[in-house]
C-alpha positions as CSV (number, residue, x, y, z in Angstrom):
1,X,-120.3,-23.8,36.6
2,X,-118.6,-27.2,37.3
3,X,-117.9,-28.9,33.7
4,X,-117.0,-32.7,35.4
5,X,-120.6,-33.0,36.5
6,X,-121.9,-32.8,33.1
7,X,-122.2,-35.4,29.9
8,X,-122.6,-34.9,26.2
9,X,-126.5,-35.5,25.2
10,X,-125.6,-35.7,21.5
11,X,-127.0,-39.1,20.9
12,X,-124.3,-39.6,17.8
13,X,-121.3,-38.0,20.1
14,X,-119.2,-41.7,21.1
15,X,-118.9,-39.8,24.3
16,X,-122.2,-39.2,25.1
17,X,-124.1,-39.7,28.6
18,X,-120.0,-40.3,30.2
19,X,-119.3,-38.1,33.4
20,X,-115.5,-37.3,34.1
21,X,-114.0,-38.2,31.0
22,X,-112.9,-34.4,30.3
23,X,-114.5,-34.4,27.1
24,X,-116.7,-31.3,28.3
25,X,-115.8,-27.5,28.6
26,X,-117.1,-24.4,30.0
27,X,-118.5,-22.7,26.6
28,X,-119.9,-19.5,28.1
29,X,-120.6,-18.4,31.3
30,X,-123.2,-15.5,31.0
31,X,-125.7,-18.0,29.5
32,X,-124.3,-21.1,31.0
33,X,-123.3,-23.4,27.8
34,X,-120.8,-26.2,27.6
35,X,-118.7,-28.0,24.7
36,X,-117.9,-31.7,24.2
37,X,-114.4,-31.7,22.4
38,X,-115.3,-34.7,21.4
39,X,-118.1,-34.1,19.0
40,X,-117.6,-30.3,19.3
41,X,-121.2,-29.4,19.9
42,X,-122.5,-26.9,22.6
43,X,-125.6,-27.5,24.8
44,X,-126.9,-25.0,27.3
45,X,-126.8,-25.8,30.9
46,X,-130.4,-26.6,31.4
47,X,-130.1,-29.0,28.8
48,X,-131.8,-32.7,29.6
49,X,-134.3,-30.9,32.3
50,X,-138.0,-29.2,32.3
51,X,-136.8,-26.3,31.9
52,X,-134.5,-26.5,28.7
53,X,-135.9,-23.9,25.8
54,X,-138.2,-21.9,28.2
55,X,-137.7,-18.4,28.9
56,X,-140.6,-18.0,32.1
57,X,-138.4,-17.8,35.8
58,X,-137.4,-20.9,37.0
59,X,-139.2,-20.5,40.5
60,X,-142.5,-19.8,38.3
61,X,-142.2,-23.4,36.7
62,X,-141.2,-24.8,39.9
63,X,-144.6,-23.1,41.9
64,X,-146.8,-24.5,39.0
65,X,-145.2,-28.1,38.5
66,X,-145.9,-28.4,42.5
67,X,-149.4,-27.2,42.5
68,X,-150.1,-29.8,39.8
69,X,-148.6,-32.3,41.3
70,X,-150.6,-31.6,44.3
71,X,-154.1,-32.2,42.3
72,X,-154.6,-27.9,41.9
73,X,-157.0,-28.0,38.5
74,X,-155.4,-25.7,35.7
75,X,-157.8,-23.4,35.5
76,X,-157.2,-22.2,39.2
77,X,-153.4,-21.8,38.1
78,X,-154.3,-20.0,34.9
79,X,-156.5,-17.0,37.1
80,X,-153.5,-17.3,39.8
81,X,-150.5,-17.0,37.8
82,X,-152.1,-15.1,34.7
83,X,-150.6,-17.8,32.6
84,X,-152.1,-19.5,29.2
85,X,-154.1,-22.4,29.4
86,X,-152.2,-24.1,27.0
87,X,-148.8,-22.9,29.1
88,X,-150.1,-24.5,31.6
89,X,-150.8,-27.9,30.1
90,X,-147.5,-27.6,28.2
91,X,-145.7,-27.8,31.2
92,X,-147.6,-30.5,32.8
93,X,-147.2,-32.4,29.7
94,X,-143.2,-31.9,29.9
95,X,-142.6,-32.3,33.2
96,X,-144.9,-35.7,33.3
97,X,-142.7,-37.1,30.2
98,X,-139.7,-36.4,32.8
99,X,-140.7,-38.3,35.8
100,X,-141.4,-41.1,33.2
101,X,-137.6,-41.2,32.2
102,X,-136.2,-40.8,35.8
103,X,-139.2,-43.5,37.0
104,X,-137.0,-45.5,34.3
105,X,-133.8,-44.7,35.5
106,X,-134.0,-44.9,39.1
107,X,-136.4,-47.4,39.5
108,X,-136.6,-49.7,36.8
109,X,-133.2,-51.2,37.1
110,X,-133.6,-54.5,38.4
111,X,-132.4,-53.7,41.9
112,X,-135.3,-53.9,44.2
113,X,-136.6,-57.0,46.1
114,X,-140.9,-56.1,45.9
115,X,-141.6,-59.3,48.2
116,X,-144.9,-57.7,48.2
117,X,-146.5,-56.2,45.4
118,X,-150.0,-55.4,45.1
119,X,-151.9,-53.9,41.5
120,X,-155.6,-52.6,40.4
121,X,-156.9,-50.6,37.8
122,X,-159.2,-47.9,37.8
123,X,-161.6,-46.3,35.6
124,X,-161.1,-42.7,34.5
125,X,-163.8,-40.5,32.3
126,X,-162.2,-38.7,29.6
127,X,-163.8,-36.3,26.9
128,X,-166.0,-38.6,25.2
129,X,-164.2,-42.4,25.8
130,X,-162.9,-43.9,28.9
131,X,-159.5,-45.1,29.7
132,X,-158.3,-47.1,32.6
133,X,-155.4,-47.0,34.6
134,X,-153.3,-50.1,36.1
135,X,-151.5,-49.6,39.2
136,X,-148.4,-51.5,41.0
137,X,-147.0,-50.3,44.5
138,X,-144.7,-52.2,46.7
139,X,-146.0,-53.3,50.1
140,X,-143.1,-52.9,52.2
141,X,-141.9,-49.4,50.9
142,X,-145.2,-47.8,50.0
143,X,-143.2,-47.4,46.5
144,X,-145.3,-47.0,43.2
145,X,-143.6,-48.9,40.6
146,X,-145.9,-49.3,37.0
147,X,-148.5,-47.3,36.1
148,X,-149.8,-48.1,32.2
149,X,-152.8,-46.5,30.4
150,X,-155.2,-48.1,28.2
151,X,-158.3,-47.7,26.5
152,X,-159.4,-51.2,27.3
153,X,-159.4,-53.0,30.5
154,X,-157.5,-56.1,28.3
155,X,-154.8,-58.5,28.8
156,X,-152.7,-56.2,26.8
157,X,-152.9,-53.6,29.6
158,X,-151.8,-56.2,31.9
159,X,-149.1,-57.5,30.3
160,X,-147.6,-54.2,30.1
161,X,-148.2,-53.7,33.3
162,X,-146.4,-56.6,34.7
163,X,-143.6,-56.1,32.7
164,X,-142.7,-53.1,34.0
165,X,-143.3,-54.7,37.7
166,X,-140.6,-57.4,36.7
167,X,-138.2,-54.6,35.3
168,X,-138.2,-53.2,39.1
169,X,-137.7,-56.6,40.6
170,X,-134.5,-58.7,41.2
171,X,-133.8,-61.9,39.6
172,X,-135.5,-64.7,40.8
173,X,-136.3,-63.4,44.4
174,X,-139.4,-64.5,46.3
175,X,-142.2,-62.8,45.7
176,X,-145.9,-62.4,46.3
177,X,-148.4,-60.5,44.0
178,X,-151.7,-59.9,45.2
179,X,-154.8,-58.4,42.7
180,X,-158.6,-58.5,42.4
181,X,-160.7,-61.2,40.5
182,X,-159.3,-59.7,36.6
183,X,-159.2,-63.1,35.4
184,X,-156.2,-62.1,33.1
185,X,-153.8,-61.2,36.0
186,X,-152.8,-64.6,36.8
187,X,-151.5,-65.3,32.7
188,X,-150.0,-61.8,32.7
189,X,-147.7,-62.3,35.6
190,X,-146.7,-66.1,35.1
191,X,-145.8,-64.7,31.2
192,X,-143.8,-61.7,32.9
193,X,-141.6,-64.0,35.4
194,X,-140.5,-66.3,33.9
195,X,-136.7,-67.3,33.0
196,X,-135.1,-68.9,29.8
197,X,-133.2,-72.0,30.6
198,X,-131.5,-74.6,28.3
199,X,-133.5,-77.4,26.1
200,X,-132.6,-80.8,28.0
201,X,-132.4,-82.4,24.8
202,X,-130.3,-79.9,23.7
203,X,-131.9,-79.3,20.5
204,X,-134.6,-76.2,19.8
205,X,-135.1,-73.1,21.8
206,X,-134.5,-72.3,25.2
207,X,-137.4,-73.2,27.2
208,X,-139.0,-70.3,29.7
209,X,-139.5,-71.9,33.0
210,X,-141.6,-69.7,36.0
211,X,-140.0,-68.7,38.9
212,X,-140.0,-70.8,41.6
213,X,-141.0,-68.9,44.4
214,X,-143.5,-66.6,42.8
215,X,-146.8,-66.5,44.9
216,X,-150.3,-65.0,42.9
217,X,-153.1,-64.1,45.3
218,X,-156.7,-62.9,43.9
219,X,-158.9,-60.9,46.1
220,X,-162.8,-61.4,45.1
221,X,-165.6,-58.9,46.2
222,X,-169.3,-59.5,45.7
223,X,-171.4,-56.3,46.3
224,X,-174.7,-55.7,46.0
225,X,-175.9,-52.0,45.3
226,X,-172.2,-50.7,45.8
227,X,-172.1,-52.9,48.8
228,X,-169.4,-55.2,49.3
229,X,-171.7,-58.4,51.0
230,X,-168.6,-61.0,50.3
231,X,-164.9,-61.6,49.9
232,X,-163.5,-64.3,48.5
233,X,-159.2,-65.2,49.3
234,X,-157.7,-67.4,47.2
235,X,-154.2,-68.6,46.0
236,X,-154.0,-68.7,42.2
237,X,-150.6,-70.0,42.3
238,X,-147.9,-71.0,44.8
239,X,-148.7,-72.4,48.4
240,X,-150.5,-70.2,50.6
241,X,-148.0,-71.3,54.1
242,X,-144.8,-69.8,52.1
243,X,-146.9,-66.8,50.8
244,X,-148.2,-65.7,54.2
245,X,-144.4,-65.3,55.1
246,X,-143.0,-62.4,52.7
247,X,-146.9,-61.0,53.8
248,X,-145.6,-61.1,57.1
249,X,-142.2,-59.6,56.5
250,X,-144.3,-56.9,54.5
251,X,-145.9,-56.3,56.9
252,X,-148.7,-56.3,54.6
253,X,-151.5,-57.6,57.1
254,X,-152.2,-60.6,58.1
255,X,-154.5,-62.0,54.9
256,X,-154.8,-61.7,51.5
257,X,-155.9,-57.8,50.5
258,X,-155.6,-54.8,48.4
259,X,-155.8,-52.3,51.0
260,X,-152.3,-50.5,50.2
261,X,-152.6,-49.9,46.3
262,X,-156.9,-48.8,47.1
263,X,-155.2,-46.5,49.0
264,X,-152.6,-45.5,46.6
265,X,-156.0,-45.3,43.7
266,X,-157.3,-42.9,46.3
267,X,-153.9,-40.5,46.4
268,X,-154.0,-40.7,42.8
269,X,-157.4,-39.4,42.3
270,X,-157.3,-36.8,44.6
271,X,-153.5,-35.2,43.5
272,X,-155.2,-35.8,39.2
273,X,-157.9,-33.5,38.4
274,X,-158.6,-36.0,35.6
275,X,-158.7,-38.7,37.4
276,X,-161.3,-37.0,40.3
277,X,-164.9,-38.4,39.9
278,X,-167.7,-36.1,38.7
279,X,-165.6,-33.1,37.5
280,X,-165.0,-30.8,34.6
281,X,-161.5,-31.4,34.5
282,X,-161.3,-34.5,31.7
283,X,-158.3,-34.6,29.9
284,X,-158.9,-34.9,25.7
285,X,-155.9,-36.9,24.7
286,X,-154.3,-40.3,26.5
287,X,-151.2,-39.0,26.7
288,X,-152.0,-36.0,28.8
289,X,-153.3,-38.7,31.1
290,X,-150.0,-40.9,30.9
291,X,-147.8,-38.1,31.4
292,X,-149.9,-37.1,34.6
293,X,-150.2,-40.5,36.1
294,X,-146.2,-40.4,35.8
295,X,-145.9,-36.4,37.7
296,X,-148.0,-37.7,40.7
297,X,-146.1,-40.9,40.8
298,X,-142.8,-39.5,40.7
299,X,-143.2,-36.8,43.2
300,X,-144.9,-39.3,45.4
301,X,-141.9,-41.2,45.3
302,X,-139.3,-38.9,45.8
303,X,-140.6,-35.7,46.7
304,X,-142.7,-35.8,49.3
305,X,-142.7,-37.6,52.9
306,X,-144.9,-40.5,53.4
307,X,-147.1,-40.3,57.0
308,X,-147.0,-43.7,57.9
309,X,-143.4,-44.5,56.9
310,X,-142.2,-40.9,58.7
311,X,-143.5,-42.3,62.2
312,X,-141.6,-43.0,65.0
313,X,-139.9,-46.6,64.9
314,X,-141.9,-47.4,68.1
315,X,-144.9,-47.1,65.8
316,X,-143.2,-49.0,62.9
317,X,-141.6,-45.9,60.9
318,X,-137.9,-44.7,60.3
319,X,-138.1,-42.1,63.0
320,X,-137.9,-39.0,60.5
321,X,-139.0,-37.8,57.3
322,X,-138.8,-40.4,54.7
323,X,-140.5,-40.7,51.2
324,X,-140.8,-44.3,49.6
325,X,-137.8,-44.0,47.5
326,X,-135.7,-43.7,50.7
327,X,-137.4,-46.7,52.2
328,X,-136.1,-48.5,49.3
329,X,-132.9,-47.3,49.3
330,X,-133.1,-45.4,45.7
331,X,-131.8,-42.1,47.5
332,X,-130.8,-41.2,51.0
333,X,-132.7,-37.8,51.1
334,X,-136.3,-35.9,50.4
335,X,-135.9,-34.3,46.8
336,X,-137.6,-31.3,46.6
337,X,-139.4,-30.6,43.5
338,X,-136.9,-28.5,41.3
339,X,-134.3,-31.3,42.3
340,X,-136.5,-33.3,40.2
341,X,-137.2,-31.7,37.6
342,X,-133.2,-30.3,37.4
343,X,-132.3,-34.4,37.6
344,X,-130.7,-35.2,34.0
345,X,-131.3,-38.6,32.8
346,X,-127.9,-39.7,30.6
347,X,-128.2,-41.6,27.5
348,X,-127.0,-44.9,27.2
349,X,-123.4,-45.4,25.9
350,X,-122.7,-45.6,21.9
351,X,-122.5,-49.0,21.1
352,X,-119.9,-50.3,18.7
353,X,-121.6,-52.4,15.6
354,X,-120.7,-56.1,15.6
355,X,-118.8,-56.0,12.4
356,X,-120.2,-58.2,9.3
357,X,-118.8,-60.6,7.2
358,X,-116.0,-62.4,6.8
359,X,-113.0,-62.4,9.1
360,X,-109.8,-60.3,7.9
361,X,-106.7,-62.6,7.0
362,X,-104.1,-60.2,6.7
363,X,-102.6,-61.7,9.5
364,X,-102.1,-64.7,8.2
365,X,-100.0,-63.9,4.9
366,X,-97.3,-66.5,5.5
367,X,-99.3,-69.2,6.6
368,X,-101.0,-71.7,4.6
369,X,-104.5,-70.7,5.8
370,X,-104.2,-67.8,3.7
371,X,-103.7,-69.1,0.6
372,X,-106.6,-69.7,-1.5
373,X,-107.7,-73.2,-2.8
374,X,-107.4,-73.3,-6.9
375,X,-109.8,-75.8,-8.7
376,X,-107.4,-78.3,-11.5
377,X,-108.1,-81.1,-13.6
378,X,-105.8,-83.8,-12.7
379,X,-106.8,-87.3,-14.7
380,X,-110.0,-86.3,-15.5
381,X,-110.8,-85.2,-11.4
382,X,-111.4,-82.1,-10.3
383,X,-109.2,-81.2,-7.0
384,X,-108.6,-78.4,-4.8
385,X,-105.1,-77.3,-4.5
386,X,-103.6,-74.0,-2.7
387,X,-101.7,-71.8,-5.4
């Protein structure tokens, strides 16, 4: 047990989510529990992670969480394992609401330079409605970066989703977005990057001014009987010469397409059960679907080693075993998938309150700023005078 690598979840403790402060103790050891002196709570060890308050073998959890996250259906699990359905789901559930606050914490800081980013939604049967599912990856890493469910294919959905894009992204980089012919992509992502700069006139609110080098591309396709007879490439905003450069560093093809995130929809429906085409396996509630969308994406990005950028650098890879979170420099090694699930997520610090009101003038006792004006009646005016 090693008590410096640990923080205080209490969110009221003022020393919560800090690491080496010495604020937290070795509690017990047989059932590994720690103490913050600072708030004098305990937590358990497990505290923060999948597997805090369950009492099934770690390696059990582990084997199932993987399984799922490799697109095995629950009902194989349950005959395999001889676990409860609802165990089962429980666990995907948690484990899914995990990735989505490490997805937050390692990748949604603001540190990444997308160049190329590419989104699509698709459209996935649940027990009586439909929900769809929109989609970000970035070109040049094969990262996924947003993933937002919805029950309507509406600007709403996009908005969200580009928000979460321009969470991942640095500020004001260059920048190409590619998408299909969803007429509200183009609003969504001028809305999402966009800067607040000062009124000229100096009067009013700040006005929001778009990035400068932000590049929209729409990809048409025209099929006839679930043929594709025609694609139409087109710049909705931005200069196609410029454009075709970060496509080019990208080395996302040499014209406009939305080849990479297709393929990504196609990862996703296979490692989903929900998600899979013509099956029994419909999830009932939205969030079961949510919290799934976040397991595949999360293991996909850290987990497991991606075939095209594991190649050898003759053929354009790194030359070993790399997921896209090493590509984009997020970690330096393959987590496995109980190092993701074990990965605690600290809370942000305690903030102090701005304090209300007006200012203290102790300080000031001897000075005539202190002393209070007194209202008198001299020759029929009223004046102010200090006392």
């Amino acid at each position: 047990m090693d008590a410096s690598n640990q923080f205080c979840p209490n969110e009221e403790c003022a020393s919560r989510g800090c690491i080496g402060q010495g604020n937290i103790v070795i509690h017990q050891r047989n059932r590994p529990r720690y103490k913050c002196k600072t708030c004098g709570r305990t937590f358990s060890e497990n505290t923060g992670t999948v597997f805090a308050g369950l009492r099934k073998p770690t390696e059990l959890i582990v084997v199932v969480i993987t399984l799922l996250a490799y697109g095995c259906p629950i009902q194989a699990i349950v005959h395999a394992f001889g676990l409860d359905e609802r165990t089962v789901a429980s666990w995907q559930y948690r484990a899914g609401k995990h990735c989505e606050s490490v997805h937050k914490e390692k990748v949604e800081q603001g540190m990444l330079d997308l160049m190329h980013v590419q989104a699509d939604e698709i459209w996935v049967k649940m027990r009586g409605t439909v929900v769809w599912v929109a989609l970000a990856i970035m070109v040049s890493t094969r990262l996924w970066i947003a993933g937002e469910v919805s029950k309507t294919r509406d600007s709403c959905l996009i908005d969200r989703l580009m928000e979460q894009v321009r969470r991942c992204c640095k500020e004001m980089v260059a920048i190409f977005i590619c998408t299909d012919g969803f007429k509200a992509y183009p609003k969504s992502i001028v809305r999402a990057f966009r800067k607040k700069t000062k009124n000229p006139y100096g009067l009013g609110a700040p006005r929001k001014v778009v990035w400068p080098r932000l590049y929209i591309g729409t990809v048409i396709k025209h099929s006839v009987k679930r043929r594709i007879t025609e694609v139409v490439r087109r710049m909705s905003h931005g200069q196609w010469r410029k454009a075709k450069k970060l496509i080019k560093s990208s080395k996302g093809g040499k014209k406009l397409n939305t080849s990479f995130i297709e393929r990504l929809n196609g990862t996703f429906r296979e490692r989903l059960a929900s998600l899979t085409r013509k099956c029994r396996h419909a999830a009932s509630k939205i969030e079961t679907v949510q919290a799934g969308i976040y397991l595949i994406g999360c293991t996909y990005n850290f987990c497991f080693s991606h075939c095209e950028l594991s190649k050898s650098q003759t053929k354009g890879g790194f030359g070993f075993p790399c997921t896209p979170a090493m590509a984009s420099g997020l970690t330096d090694h393959v987590w496995t998938v109980k190092e993701l699930l074990l990965y605690k997520v600290p809370p942000p610090p305690l903030s102090i309150p701005k304090k209300k009101g007006r200012p203290c003038t102790k300080h000031l006792k001897n000075t005539s700023l202190s002393k209070k004006p007194v209202m008198r009646l001299r020759k029929g005016v009223l004046c102010a005078s200090t006392a």
